[in-house]
N, C-alpha and C positions, 0 to 999 in steps of 0.2 A: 674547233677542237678545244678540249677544255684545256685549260694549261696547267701544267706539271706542278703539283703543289711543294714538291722539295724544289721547285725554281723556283716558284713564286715566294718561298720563306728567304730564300738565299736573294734575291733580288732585293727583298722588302728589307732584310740585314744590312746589308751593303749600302744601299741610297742612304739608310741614317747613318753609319757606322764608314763619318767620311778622312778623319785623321787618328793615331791610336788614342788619343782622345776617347772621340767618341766611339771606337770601338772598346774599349773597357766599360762605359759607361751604359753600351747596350748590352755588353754583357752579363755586367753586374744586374739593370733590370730583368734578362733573361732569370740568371741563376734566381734574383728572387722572390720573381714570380713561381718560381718552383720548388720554394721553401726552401732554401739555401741561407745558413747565416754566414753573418758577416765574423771575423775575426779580425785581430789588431797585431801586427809585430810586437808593441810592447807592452803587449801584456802578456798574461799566462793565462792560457788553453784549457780549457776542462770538455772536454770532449766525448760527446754520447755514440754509441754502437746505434748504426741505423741510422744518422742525420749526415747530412749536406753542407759543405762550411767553403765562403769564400773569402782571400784576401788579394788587398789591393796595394802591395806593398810601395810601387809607383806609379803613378796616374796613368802612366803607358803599358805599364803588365798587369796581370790578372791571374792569379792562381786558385781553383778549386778541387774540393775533394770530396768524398765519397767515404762512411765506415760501413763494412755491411752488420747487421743485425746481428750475425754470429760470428764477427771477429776475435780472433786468439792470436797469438804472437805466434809469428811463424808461420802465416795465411802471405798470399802474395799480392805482390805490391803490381802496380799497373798502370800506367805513364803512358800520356799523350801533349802532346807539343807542338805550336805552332806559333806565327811570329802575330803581329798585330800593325808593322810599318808597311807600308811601300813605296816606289821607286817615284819622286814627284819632285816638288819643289819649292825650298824653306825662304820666309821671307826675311831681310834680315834687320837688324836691332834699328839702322838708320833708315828708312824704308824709302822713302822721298827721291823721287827723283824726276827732272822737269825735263823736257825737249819741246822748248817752244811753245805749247797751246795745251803742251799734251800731259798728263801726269800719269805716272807711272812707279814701280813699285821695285826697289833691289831686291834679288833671291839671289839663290845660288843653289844647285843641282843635292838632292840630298839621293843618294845613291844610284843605280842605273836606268835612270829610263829611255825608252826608244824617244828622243826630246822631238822629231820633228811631227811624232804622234800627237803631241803637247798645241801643235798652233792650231790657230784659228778655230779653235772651240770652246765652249760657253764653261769657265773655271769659279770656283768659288774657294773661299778661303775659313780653316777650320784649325784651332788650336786652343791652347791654354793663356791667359790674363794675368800676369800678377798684381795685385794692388797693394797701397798702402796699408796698415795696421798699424795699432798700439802697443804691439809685443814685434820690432824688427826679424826676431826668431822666426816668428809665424807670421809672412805675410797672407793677405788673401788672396786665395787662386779660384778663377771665374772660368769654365770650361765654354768658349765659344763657335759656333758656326754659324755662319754670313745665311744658311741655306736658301742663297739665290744665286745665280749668275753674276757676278760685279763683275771680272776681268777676263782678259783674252789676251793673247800671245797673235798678232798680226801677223802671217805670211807675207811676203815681198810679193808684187804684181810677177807671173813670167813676163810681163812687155820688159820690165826692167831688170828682172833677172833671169834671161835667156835660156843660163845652164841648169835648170833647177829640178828639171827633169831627168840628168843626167849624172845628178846626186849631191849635194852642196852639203859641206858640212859646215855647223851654227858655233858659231862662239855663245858662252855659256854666258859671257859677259853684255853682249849688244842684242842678240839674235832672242834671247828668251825672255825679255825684259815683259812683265806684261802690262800693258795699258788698261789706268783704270777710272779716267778721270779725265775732263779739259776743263784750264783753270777757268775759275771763276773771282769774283769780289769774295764769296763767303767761304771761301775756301784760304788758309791759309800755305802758303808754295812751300813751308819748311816744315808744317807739320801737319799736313790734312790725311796724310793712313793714321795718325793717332787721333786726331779729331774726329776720323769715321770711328776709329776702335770704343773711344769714349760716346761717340754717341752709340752706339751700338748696345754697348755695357749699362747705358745711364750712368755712366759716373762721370766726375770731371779729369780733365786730360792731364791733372796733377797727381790724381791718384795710381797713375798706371805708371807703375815701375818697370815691368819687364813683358816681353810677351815668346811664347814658342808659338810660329802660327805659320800651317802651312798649305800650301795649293792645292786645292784638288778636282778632278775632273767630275761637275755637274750636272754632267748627261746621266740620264737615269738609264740600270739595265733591266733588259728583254729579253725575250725568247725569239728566237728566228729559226729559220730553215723552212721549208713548205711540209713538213711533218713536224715542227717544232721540235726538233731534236737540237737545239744549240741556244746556249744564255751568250749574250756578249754585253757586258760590264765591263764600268769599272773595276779596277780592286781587287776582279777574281783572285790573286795572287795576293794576301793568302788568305783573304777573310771564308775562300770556302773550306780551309780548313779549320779556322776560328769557330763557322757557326757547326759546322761537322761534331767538332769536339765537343761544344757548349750541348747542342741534342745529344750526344753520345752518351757524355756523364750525368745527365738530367734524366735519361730515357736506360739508360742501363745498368739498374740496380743489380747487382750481385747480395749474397748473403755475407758472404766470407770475403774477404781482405778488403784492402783500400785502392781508390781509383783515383789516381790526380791529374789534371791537366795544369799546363803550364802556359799561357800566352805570353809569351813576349816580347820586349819594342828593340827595332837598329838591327835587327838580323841583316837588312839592306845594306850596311856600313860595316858589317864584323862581327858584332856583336859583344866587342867588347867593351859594356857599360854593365854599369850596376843593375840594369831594366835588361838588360841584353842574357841570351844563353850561358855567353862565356862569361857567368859570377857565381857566386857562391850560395844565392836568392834560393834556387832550390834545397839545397842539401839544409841551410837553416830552414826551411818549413816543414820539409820534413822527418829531421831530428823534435822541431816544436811538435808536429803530429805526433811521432811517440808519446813524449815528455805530455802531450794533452791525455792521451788515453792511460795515463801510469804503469809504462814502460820506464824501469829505471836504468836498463843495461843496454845501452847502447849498439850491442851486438847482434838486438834484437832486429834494428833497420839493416846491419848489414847482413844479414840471414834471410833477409825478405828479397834483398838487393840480388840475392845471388840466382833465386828462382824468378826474377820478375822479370818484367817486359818492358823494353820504351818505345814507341813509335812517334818517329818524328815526321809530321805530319805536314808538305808543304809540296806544293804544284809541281807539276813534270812535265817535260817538254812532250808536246803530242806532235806524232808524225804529219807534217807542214805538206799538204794535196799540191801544190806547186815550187818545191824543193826537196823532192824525196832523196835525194842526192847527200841529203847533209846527213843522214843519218845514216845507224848502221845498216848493214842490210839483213840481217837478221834480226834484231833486237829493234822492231819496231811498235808503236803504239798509238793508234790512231786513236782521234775522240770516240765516246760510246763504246770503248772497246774493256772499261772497268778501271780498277782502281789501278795504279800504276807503280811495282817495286823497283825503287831506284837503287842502282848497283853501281858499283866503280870501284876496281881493284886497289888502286890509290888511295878509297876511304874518306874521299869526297862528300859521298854521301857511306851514311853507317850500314853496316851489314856483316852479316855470318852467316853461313847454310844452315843453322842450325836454326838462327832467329828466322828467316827464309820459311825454313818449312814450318815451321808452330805460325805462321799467317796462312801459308796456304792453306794446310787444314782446318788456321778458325774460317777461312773465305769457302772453302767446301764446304763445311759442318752448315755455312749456314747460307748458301747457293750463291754467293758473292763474284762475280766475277774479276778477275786478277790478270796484268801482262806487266813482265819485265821489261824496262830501259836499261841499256846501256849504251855509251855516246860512240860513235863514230872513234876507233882508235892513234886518229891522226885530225882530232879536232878537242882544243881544252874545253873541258865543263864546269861547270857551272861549282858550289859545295852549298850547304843548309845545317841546322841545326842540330841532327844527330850526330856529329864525330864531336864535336861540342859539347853537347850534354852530357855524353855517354864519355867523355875525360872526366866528367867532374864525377857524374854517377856510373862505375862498371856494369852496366847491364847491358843485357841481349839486347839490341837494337835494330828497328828495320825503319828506313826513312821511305815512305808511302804517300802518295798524293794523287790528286786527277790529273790527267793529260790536258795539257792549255796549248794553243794557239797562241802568238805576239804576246809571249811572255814577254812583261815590262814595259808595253805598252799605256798608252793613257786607254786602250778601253780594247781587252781582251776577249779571247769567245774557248768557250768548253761545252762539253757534252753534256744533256742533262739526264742521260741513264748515269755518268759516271758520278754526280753527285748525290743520286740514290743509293749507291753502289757503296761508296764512302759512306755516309751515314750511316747504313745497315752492316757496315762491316765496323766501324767504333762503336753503336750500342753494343753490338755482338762479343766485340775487347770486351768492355767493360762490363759485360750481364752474364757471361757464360760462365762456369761455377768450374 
């Protein structure tokens, strides 16, 4: 059977696109390859009707946009969002750590993941470098990925740990340490992860100041099922809203108003950083958007604001074939079953009936298929980036994503009609007039 070409772009996204790193950095080659320019925070914007503009204002977000051909002030504005982190684990500043023969590497947990998904699989390691410079202001920053196999998290034999099957919970501290090394002579016992780093870089281990550098699972994803109806990856959460958005706005020209997306890093942790939702990142590029097109009144973005749309775009619990118990009993969502409106009276996830139906009707208009979540009302949920965004910016918001399986797991599985489903429903946002 031939395989599903919106999986196989989303698979082939995902295996490079393995910390937000290198997810910006695929994205930016995305955007331009399809004539996308680049823009700079500090400068000033001259911006044409009809072109494509990205900025990268931290190496872990990414924002793009969209003018159409025949914008005027007062056309509406149209907003997509999704994050670019997920749930793994950060390695830290002193790395080094010896048990006998064995070399091994400190982390520590960077947001939730299911950690005993984490053992005994083939992990590699992917982040940012900083080096020395002539200007201390501006060091140099070397974007890296190991793209092999180095390390692994060892599971205990069951001979020696008996209960294991019975559920054993890990200490963050001993249990996830991973092994990546047995000493050697050329190996130095206090600093051989920087010696790897430098050799890795080609520089010498003098010049490396600092590093952000974090684990990630490198098993590559597939398609499975005996009808091939299911991808199971790494990462799904939330790189299949990442490359959803990046085709969305690349592939769905409108004439009239502006389209932006916003990726951005730590939604796993809050989001409250300067790369994170909850900053001010947006509302300044979008005031710069005006101020590029020679809008001088300001009242002009909040006039757009008031008719526009934001969709925050990020994975949804799919109804689990061997716990259908955790869910509602009406309000369920199996994989293949389409794109998924996440709901919560609490405001968890963002919503209105109003934002509600202007998706249903673009998912009719353009044969999209659509099912509500809402969680079990005597079990807490989960929150994402729409209640978030939509503080900073008051717009209509609906928070939409695919239904996943072992959400937060090291290697996840979804439906692959549902990420058709998604793509055809963001070009659809962004191309329908």
């Amino acid at each position: 059977m031939t395989q599903n070409i919106a999986a196989k772009e989303l698979i082939d996204y995902i295996n490079s696109a393995t910390s937000p790193y290198q997810v910006v950095e695929k994205g930016i080659e995305t955007l331009k390859s399809a004539g996308f320019k680049e823009l700079n925070m500090k400068e000033k914007w001259n911006l044409k009707k009809g072109e494509g503009y990205y900025i990268m204002p931290y190496p872990t977000s990414l924002f793009a946009f969209t003018v159409g051909n025949q914008w005027e002030e007062g056309q509406t504005l149209r907003i997509g969002a999704a994050h670019t982190d997920h749930p793994c684990f950060r390695i830290k500043p002193k790395a080094e750590l010896i048990s006998g023969e064995y070399l091994k590497l400190n982390t520590e947990v960077y947001g939730g993941p299911i950690i005993n998904t984490w053992l005994d699989r083939p992990l590699s390691i992917a982040g940012r470098v900083m080096l020395k410079s002539k200007d201390p202001f501006h060091p140099i920053a070397r974007v890296l990925d190991m793209k092999r196999p180095v390390i692994t998290i060892p599971n205990l034999a069951i001979h020696i740990n008996r209960e294991v099957n019975k559920g054993v919970e890990l200490n963050k501290q001993i249990d996830t340490i991973p092994l990546i090394a047995m000493m050697k002579e050329s190996l130095n016992k206090d600093r051989f992860f920087m010696q790897y780093l430098a050799k890795e870089l080609e520089v010498n281990e003098e010049e490396i100041l600092d590093f952000d550098m974090y684990i990630y699972n490198a098993e590559e994803g597939c398609v499975i099922g005996i009808e091939e109806e299911f991808i199971s990856s790494p990462r799904l959460d939330n790189l299949t809203s990442v490359w959803a958005l990046l085709k969305g706005i690349i592939q769905g020209k409108r004439s009239t108003g502006i389209n932006v997306i916003g990726l951005y890093d730590n939604e796993e942790i809050g989001s409250n950083t300067k790369q994170g939702a909850d900053s001010a990142i947006l509302n300044m590029i979008l005031k710069k958007v005006y101020s590029g097109l020679g809008v001088k009144d300001e009242n002009a973005l909040y006039e757009a604001m008031a008719d526009g749309l934001l969709l925050s775009v990020d994975v949804a619990h799919g109804l689990h074939p061997n716990k259908p118990e955790k869910y509602d009993p009406t309000n369920i969502t199996p994989l293949n079953g389409g794109v998924v409106f996440k709901i919560d009276s609490n405001q968890k996830y963002s919503f209105d009936t109003e934002a509600i139906a202007i998706i249903q009707q673009i998912c009719e208009t353009l044969g999209v298929k659509y099912q509500k979540f809402v969680k079990r009302s005597d079990m807490p949920g989960g929150g994402t980036l729409g209640p978030i965004i939509s503080s900073w910016l008051p717009m209509k918001t609906v928070d939409l994503g695919v239904p996943l399986l072992a959400m937060h797991s090291a290697r996840e599985t979804m439906g692959v009609y549902d990420q058709e489903q998604l793509e055809n429903l963001l070009k659809g946002f962004f191309g329908l007039e």
